[in-house]
Every structure is written in structure tokens, then in C-alpha cells.
TIVO-2410 file (N, C-alpha, C; in nm, 3 decimals):
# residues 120
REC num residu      c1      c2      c3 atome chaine
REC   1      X   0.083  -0.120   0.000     N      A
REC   1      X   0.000   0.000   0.000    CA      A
REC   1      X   0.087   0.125   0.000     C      A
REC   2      X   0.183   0.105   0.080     N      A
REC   2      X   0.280   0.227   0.071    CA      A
REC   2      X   0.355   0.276  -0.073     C      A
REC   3      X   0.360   0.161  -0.145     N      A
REC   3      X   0.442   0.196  -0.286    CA      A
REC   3      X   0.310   0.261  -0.355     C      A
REC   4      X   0.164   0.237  -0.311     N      A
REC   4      X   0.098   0.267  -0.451    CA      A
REC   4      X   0.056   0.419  -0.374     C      A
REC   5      X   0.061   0.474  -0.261     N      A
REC   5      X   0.090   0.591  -0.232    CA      A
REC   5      X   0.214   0.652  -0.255     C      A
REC   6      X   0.280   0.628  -0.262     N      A
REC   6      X   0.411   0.689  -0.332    CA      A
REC   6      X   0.395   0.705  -0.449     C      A
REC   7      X   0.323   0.616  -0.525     N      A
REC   7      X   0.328   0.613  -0.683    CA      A
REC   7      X   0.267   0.775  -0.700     C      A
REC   8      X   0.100   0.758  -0.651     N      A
REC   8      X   0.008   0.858  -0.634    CA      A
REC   8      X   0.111   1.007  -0.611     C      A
REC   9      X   0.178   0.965  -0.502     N      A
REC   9      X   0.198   1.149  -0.482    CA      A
REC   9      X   0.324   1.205  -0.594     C      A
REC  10      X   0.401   1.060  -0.590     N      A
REC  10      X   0.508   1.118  -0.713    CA      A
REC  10      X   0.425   1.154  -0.841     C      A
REC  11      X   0.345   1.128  -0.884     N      A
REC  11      X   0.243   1.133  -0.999    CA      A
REC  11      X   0.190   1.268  -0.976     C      A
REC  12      X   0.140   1.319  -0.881     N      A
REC  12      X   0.054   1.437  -0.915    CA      A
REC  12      X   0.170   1.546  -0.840     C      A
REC  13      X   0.321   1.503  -0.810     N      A
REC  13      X   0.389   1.614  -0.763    CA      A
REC  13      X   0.440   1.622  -0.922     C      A
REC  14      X   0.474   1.551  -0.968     N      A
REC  14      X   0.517   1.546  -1.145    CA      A
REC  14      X   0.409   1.679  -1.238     C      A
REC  15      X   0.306   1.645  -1.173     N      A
REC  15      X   0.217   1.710  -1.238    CA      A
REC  15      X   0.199   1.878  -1.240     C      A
REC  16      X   0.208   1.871  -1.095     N      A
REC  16      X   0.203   2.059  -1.044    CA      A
REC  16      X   0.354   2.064  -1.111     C      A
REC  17      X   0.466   1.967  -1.119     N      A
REC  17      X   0.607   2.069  -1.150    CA      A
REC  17      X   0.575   2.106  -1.282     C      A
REC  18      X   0.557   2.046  -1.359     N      A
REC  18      X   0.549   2.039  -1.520    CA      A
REC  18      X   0.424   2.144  -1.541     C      A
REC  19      X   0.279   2.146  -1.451     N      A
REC  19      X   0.207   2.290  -1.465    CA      A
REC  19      X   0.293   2.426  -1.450     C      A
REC  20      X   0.341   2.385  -1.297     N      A
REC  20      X   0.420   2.495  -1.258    CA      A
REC  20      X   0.501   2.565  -1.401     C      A
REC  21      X   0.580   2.507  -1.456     N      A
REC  21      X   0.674   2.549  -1.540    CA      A
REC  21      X   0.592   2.626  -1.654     C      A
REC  22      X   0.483   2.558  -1.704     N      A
REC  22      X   0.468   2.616  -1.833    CA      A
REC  22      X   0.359   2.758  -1.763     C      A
REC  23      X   0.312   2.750  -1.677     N      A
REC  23      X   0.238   2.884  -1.593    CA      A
REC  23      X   0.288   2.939  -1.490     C      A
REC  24      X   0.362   3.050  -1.593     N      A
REC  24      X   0.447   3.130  -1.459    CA      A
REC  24      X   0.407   3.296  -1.498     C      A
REC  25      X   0.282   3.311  -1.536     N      A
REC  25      X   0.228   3.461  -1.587    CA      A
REC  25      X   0.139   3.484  -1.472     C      A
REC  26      X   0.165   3.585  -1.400     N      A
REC  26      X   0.128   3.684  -1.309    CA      A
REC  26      X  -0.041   3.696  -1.312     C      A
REC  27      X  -0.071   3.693  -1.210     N      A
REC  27      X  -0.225   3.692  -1.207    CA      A
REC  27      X  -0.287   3.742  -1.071     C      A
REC  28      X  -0.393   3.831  -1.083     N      A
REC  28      X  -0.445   3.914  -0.967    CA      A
REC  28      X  -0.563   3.821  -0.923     C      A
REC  29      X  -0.547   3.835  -0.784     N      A
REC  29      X  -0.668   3.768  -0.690    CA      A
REC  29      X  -0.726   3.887  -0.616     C      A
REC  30      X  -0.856   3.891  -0.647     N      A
REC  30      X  -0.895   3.991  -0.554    CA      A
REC  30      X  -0.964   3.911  -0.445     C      A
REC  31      X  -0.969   3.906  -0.312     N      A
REC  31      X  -1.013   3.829  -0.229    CA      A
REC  31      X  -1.110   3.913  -0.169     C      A
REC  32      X  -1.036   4.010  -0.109     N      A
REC  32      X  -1.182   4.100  -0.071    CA      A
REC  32      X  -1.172   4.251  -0.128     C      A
REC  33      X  -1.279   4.334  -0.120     N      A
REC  33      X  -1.273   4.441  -0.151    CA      A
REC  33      X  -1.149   4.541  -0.109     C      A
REC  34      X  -1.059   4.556  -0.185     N      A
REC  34      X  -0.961   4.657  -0.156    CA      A
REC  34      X  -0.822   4.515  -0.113     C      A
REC  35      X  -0.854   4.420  -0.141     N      A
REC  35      X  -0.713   4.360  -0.104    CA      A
REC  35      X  -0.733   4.233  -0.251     C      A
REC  36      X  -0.540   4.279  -0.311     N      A
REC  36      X  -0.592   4.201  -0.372    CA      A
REC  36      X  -0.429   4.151  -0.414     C      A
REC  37      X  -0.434   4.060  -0.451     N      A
REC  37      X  -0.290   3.947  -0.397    CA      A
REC  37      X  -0.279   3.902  -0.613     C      A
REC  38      X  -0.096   3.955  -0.613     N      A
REC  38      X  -0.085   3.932  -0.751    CA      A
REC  38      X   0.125   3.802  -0.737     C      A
REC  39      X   0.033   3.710  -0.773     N      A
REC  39      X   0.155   3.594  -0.776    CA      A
REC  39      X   0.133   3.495  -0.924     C      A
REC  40      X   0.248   3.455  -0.972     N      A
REC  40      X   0.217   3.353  -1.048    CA      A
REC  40      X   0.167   3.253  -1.016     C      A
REC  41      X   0.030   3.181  -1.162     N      A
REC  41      X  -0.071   3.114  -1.196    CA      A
REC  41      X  -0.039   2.976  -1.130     C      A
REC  42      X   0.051   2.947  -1.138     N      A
REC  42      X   0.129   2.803  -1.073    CA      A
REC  42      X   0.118   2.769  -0.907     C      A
REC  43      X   0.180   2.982  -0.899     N      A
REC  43      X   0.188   2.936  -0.725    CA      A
REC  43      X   0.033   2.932  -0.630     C      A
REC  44      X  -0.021   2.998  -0.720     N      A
REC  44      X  -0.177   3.057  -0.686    CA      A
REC  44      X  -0.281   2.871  -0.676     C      A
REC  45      X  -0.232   2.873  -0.787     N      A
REC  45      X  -0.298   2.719  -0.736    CA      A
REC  45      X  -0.265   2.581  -0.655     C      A
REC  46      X  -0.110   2.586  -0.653     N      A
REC  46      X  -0.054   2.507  -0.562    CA      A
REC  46      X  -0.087   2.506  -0.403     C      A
REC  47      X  -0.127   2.677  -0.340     N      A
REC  47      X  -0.157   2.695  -0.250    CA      A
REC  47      X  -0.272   2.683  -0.235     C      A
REC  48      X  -0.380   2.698  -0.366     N      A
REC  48      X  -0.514   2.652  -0.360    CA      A
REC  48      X  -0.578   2.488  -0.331     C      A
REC  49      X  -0.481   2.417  -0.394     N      A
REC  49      X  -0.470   2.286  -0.368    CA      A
REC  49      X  -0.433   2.212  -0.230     C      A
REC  50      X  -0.310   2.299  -0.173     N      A
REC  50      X  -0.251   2.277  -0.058    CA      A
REC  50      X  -0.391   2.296   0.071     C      A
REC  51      X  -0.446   2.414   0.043     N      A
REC  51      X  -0.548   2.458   0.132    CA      A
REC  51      X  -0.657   2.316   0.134     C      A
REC  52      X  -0.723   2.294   0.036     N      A
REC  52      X  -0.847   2.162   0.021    CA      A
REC  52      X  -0.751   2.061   0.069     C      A
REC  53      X  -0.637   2.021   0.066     N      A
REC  53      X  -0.523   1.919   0.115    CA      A
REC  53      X  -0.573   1.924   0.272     C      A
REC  54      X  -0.526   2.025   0.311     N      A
REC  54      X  -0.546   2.013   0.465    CA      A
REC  54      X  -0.724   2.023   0.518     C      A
REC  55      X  -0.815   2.113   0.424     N      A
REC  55      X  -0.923   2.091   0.431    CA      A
REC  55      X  -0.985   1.960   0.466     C      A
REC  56      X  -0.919   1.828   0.296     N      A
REC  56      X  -0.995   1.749   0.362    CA      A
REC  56      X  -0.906   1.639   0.462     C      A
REC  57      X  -0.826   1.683   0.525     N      A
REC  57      X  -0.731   1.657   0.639    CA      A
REC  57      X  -0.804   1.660   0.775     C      A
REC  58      X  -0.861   1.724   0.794     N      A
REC  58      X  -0.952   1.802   0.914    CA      A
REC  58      X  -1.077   1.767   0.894     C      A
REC  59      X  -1.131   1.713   0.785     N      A
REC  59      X  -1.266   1.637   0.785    CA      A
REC  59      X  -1.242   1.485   0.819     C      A
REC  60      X  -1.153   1.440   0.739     N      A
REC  60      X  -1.100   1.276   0.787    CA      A
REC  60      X  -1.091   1.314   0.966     C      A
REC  61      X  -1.015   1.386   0.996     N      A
REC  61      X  -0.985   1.361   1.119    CA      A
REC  61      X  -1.140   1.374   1.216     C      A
REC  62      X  -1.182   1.506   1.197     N      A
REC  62      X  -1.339   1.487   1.238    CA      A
REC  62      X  -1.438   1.401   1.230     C      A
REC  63      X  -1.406   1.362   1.142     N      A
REC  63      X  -1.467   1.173   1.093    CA      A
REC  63      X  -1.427   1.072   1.149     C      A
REC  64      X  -1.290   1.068   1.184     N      A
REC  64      X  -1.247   0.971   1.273    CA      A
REC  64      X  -1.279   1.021   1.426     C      A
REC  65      X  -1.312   1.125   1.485     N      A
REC  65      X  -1.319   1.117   1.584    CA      A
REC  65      X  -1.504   1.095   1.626     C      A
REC  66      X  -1.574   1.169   1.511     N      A
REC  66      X  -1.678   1.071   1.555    CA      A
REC  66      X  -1.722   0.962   1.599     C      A
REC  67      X  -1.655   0.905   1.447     N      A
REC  67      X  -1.659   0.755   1.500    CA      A
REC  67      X  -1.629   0.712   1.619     C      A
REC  68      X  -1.532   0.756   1.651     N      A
REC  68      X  -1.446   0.720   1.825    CA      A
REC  68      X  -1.548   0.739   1.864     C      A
REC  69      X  -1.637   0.872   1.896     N      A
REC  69      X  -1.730   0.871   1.993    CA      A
REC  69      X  -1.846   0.810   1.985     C      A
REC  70      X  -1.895   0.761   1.871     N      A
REC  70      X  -1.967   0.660   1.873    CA      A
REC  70      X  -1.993   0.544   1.903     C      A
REC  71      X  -1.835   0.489   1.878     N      A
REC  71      X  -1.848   0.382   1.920    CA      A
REC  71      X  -1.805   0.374   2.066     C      A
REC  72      X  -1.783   0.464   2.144     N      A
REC  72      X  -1.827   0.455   2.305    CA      A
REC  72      X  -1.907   0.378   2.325     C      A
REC  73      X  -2.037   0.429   2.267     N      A
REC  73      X  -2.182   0.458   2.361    CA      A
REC  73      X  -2.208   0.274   2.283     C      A
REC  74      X  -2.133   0.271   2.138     N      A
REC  74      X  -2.194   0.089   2.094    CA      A
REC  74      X  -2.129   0.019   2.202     C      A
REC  75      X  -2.014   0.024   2.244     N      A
REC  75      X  -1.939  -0.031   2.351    CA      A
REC  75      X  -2.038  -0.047   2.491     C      A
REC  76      X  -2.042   0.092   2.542     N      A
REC  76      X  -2.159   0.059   2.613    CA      A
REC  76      X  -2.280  -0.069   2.624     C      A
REC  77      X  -2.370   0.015   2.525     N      A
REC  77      X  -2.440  -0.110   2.552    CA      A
REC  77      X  -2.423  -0.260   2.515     C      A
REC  78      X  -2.324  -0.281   2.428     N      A
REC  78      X  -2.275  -0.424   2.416    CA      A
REC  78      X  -2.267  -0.468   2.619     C      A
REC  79      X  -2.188  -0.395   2.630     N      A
REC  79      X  -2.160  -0.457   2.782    CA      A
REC  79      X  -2.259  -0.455   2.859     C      A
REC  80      X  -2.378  -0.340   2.894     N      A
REC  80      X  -2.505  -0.405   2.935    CA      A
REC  80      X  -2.514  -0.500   2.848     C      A
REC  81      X  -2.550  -0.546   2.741     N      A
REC  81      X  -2.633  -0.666   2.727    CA      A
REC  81      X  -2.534  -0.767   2.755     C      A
REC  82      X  -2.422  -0.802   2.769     N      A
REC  82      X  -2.299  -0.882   2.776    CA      A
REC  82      X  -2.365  -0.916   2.930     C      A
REC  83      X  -2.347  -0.840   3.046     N      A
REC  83      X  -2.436  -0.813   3.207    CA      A
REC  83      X  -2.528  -0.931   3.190     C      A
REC  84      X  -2.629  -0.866   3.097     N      A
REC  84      X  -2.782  -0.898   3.065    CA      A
REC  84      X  -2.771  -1.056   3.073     C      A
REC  85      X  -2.700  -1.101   2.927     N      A
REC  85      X  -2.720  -1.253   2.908    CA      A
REC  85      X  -2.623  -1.288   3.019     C      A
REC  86      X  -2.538  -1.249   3.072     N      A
REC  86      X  -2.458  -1.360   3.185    CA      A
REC  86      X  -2.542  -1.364   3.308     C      A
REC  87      X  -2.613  -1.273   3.384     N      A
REC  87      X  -2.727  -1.245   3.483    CA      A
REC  87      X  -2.849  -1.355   3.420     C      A
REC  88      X  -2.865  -1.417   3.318     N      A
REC  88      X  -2.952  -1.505   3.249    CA      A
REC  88      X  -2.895  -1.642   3.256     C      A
REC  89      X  -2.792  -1.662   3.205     N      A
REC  89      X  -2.716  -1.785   3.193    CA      A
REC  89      X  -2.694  -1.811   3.374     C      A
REC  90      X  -2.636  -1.766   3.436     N      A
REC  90      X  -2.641  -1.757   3.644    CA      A
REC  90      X  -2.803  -1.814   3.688     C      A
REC  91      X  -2.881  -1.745   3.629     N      A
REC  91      X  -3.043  -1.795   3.633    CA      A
REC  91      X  -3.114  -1.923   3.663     C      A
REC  92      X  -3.053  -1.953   3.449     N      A
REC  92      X  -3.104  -2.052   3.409    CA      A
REC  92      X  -2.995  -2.189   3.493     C      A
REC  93      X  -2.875  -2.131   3.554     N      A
REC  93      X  -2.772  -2.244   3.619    CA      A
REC  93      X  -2.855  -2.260   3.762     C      A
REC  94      X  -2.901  -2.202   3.806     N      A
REC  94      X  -2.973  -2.209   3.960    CA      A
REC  94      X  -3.092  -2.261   3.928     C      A
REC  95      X  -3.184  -2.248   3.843     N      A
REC  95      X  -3.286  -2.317   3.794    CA      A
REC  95      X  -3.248  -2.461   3.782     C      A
REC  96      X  -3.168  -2.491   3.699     N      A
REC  96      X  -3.110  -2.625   3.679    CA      A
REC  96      X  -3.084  -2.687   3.763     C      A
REC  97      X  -3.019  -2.641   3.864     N      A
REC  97      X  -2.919  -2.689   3.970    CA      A
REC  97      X  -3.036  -2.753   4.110     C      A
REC  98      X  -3.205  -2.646   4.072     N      A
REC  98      X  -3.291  -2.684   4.191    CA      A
REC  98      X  -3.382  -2.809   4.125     C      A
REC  99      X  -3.365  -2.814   4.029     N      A
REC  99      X  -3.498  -2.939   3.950    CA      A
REC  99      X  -3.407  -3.100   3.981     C      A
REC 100      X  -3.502  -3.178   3.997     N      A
REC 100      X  -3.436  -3.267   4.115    CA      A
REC 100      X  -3.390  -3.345   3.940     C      A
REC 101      X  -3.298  -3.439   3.978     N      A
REC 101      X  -3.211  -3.483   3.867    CA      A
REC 101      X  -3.345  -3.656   3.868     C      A
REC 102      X  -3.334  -3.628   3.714     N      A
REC 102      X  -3.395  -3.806   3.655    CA      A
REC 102      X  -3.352  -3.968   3.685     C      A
REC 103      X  -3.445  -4.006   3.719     N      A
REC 103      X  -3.330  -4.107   3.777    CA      A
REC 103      X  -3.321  -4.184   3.673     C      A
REC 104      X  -3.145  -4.257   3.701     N      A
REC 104      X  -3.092  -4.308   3.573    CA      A
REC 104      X  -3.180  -4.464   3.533     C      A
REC 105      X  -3.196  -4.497   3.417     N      A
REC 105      X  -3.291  -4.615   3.351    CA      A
REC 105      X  -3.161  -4.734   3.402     C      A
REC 106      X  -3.277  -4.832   3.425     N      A
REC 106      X  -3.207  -4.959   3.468    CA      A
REC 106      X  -3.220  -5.037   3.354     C      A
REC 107      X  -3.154  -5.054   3.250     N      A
REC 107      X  -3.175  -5.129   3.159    CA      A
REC 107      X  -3.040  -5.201   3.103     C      A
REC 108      X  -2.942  -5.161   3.222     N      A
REC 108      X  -2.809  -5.226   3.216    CA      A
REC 108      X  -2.795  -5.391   3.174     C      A
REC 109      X  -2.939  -5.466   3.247     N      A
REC 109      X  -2.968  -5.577   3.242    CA      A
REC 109      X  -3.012  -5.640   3.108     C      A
REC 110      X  -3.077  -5.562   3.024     N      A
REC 110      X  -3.104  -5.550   2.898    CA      A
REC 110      X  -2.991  -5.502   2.798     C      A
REC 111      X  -2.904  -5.432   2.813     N      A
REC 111      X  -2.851  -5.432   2.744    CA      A
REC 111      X  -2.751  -5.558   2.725     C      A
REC 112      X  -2.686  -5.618   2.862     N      A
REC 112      X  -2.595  -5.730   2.822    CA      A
REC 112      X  -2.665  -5.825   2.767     C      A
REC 113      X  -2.778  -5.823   2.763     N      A
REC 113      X  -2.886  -5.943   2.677    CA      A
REC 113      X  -2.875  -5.947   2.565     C      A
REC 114      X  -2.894  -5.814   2.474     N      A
REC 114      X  -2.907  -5.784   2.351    CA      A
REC 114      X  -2.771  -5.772   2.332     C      A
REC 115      X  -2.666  -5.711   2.389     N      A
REC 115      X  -2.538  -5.740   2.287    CA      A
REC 115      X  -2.520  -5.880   2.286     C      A
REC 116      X  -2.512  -6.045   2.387     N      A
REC 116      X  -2.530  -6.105   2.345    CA      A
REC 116      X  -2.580  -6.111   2.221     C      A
REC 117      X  -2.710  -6.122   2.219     N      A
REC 117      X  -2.780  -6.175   2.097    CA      A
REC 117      X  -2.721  -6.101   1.983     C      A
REC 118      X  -2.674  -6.017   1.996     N      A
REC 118      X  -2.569  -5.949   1.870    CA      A
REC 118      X  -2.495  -6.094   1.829     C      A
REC 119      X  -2.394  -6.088   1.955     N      A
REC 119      X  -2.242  -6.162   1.881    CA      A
REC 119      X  -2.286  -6.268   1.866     C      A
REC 120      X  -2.422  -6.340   1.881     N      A
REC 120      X  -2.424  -6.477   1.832    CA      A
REC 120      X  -2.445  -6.497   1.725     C      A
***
């Protein structure tokens, strides 16, 4: 993954150099009324680019921290219900544990009968 990000940024740094070069004619920005910023076409957009760069830098990151905080609160209640079913399973073990046990079938006597009659 790292080489095909490398590929990517060598690719589009190739790109601004080779813009850069052939646009180097002077160009006015007026940003606000009475201010107004005159640099070459190259540098004007490199910094325009650079800016949405970190723009969407600061949305990923705001995105990742949502998530973080979201998944708090899923964390949360996983573990109540995690509580939930083990407070159930403790239950259903004390339930079990009071129901009087079956008594075992006597048919021990029957069975050595019939495997006889097998091996004969």
C-alpha cells in the first residue's frame, strides 16, 4: 500500500512541477474588496490545492473522531447486554441446579442381553 501511495503522490507532484513550469504569468486575486494578492498562476494554485489538502485533512480527522465517539456509547451497551445474558445464563444455572435430577434407567440388564444376541 505504501508503494501505490508513493506512486500517487510522485504522480501528481510530477504534475504541479510540469504545470508549474509552463504557468508562470502573473495573475491578480482579488479576495476582498480593496485587497488584492498578484503571484504567479502556478503558485496561486498550488496553495489553492494545498489549502483543500489540509481541508480534507480536518474532515477525515473529524470523521475519525466521531466515530471514536460513537463507538463509546456501541461499547456501552454491548456490555449491558454482555451483564444482561450472563445475569440469564447464572439464572437458568440455579434453575437447573434446583430441578431434582432423573433417575438413571435400569436397563443395564437389557442391554448385556441384547449385545449377546448381537455376537451370536
Amino acid at each position: 500500500m505504501r508503494q501505490i501511495n508513493f506512486v500517487v503522490i510522485f504522480v501528481i507532484s510530477l504534475a504541479l512541477v510540469l504545470f508549474g513550469i509552463q504557468n508562470i504569468d502573473p495573475v491578480t486575486i482579488h479576495i476582498v474588496q480593496g485587497v488584492d494578492l498578484e503571484a504567479p498562476l502556478c503558485v496561486e494554485l498550488i496553495v489553492a490545492m494545498g489549502v483543500g489538502a489540509v481541508l480534507a485533512w480536518v474532515f477525515s480527522v473529524w470523521v475519525q473522531v466521531q466515530g471514536f465517539l460513537g463507538s463509546g456509547k456501541k461499547i456501552e451497551q454491548r456490555e449491558l447486554r454482555i451483564q444482561e445474558l450472563e445475569q440469564d445464563v447464572e439464572r437458568y444455572r440455579v434453575e437447573l441446579e434446583q430441578q431434582p435430577m432423573l433417575p438413571a434407567s435400569k436397563n443395564s440388564d437389557n442391554d448385556a442381553e441384547s449385545s449377546e444376541a448381537f455376537a451370536s
